[in-house]
N, C-alpha and C positions, 0 to 999 in steps of 0.2 A: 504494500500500500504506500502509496505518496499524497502527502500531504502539500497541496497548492497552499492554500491560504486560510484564512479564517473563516472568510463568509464568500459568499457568491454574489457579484455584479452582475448584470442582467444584461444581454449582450443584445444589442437591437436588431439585426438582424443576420438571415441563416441561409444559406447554400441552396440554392434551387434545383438541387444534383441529388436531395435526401430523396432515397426509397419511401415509397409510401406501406411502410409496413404499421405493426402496433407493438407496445412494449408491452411489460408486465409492471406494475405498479402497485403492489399490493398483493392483492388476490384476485383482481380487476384489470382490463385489458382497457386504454385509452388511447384512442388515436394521439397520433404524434405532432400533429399541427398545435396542441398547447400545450408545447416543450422546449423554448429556446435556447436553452443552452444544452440540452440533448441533442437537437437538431442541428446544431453547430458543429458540436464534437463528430455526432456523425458524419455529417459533411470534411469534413473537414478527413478526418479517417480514411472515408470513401476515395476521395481524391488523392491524399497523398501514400498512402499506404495499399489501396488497390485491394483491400481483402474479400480472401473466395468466401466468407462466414463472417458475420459480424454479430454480435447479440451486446446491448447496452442496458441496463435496466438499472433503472433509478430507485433507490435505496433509502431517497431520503425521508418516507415517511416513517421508516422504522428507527427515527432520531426524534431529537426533542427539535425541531424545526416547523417554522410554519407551514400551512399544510400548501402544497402545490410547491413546494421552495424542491430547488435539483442544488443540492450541495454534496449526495452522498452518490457515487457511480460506481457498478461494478462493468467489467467490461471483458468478452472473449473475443476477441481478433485471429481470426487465420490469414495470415498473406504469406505469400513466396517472397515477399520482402525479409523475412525474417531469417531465411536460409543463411545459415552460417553463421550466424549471430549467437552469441552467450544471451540468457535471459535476461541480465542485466541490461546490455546493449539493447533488445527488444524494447525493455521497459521506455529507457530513455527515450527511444523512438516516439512510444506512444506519446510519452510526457511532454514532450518539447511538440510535437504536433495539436495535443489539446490545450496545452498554454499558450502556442502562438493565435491557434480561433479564439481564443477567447479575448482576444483583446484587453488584456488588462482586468476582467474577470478572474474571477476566483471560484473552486471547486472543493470542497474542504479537504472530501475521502475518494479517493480513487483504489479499486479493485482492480486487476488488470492480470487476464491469464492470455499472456501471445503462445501462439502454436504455429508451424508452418504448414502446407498441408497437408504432408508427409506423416505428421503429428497426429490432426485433426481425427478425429472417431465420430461420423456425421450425428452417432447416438448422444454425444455428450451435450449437455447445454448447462448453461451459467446456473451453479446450486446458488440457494439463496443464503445468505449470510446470516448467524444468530442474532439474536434478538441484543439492540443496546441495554446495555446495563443502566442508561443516565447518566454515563459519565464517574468516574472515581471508584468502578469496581461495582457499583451499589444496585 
């Protein structure tokens, strides 16, 4: 996990290039048109990373965060960009790609599994992450 920043800025506008899929947000499926800084990162992914699988799901309701806020992202990426790469190197890929869309924006928690697609098992998909504690263990 990487830690962008503290809170998340609101990015005014988003990549005309996003797939018109749905995420998972909850236990509820929302289209993706009132998600802009989802809609960013994905764009932004899309293009410069090329990936044959992408799965992004916002995480942030299972935080103390106001409700509709994207601060919290997990994310599985499959591209042939990642061939030869250490995980490390993968990550920074991702990271420096969702920092530079966001313009000065902020994302607090980023989850992040890159695969190539050598890797890839079409079965697999992003498990969902445990439940926040509230912060300090509690």
């Amino acid at each position: 996990m990487h830690v962008f920043g503290a809170w998340l800025g609101i990015w005014r506008g988003f990549s005309s290039r996003i797939p018109s899929t749905f995420i998972r947000c909850g236990s509820s499926m929302s289209p993706q048109g009132d998600r802009p800084v989802e809609n960013t990162i994905r764009g932004a992914l899309v293009s410069n990373l090329e990936p044959v699988h992408l799965e992004i799901v916002n995480e942030s309701y299972m935080h103390n965060v106001p409700p509709s806020s994207e601060t919290h992202f997990k994310i599985l990426i499959v591209s042939p960009k990642f061939e030869g790469l250490t995980p490390i190197k993968r990550h920074r890929m991702v990271n420096d790609v969702v920092k530079a869309s966001l313009n000065g924006g902020f994302v607090h928690a980023l989850s992040l599994e890159t695969k190539t697609p050598s890797q890839w098992d079409p079965k697999c998909k992003v498990e969902p992450s445990p439940k926040c504690l509230g912060g300090f263990g509690r």
